[in-house]
C-alpha positions as CSV (number, residue, x, y, z in Angstrom):
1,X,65.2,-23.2,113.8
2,X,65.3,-21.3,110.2
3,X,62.6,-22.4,108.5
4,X,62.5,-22.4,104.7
5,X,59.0,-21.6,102.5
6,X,59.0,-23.8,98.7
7,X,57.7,-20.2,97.6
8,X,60.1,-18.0,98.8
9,X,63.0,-20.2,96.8
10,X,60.9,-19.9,94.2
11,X,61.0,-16.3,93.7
12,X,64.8,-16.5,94.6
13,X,65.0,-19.0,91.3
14,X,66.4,-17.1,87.9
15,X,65.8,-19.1,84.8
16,X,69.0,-20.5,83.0
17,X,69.5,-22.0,79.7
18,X,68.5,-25.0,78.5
19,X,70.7,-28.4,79.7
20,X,72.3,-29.8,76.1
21,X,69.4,-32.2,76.2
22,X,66.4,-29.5,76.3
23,X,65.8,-29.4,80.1
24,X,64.7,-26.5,81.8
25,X,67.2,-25.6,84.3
26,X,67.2,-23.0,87.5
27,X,70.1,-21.2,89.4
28,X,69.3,-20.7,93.0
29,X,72.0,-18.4,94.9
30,X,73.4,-20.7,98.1
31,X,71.7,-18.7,101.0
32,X,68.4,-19.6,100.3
33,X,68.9,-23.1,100.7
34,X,70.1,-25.0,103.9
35,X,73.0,-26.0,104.8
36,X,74.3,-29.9,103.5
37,X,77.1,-32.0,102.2
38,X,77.1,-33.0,98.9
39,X,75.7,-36.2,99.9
40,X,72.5,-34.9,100.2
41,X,72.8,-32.3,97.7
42,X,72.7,-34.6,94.8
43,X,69.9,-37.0,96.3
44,X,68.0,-33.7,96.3
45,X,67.8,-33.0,93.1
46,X,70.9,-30.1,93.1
47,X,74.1,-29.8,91.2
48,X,76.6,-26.8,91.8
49,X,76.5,-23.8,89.6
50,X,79.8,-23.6,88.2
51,X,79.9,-20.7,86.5
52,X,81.2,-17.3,86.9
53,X,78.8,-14.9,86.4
54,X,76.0,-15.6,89.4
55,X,78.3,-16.4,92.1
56,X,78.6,-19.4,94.4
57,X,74.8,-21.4,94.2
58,X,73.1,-24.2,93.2
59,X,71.2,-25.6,89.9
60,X,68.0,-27.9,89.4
61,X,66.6,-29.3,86.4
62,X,63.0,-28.8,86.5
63,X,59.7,-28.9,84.9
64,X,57.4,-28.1,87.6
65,X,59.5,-26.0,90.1
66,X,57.3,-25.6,93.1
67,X,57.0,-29.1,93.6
68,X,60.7,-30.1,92.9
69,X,61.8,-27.5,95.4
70,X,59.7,-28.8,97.9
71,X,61.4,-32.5,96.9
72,X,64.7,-31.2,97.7
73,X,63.7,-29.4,101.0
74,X,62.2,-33.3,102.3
75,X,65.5,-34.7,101.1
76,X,67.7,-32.3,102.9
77,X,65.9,-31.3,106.1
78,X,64.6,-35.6,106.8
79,X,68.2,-37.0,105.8
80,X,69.2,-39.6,107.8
């Protein structure tokens, strides 16, 4: 079993632009999180990162990171 540390996504995390509203937002590359369907993804907080210059990952709006990372990891690794 792989297990994945809150603090060890964090420090994967590279800040983004602000969302059009003013929301912090993160780009996390895609092998730092586990695998899921997109299902899960969005009741974990993620959206896909659809641009071209990072590569394939994912993107979370955030104010406190930590904790929202360790939101998404409940949400994806207790999904039912």
């Amino acid at each position: 079993m792989t297990y994945f540390i809150p603090s060890d996504i964090k420090e994967s995390a590279i800040r983004l632009d602000n969302d059009i509203n003013g929301n912090p937002r993160y780009y996390f590359p895609r092998y730092v999180w586990p695998k899921m369907d997109d299902k899960t993804r969005r009741s974990a907080g993620l959206s896909m990162y659809r641009g071209k210059h990072r590569g394939a990952g994912y993107v979370m709006k955030s104010y406190n990171l930590l904790s929202d990372i360790e939101y998404a990891l409940y949400a994806i690794l207790n999904k039912n």
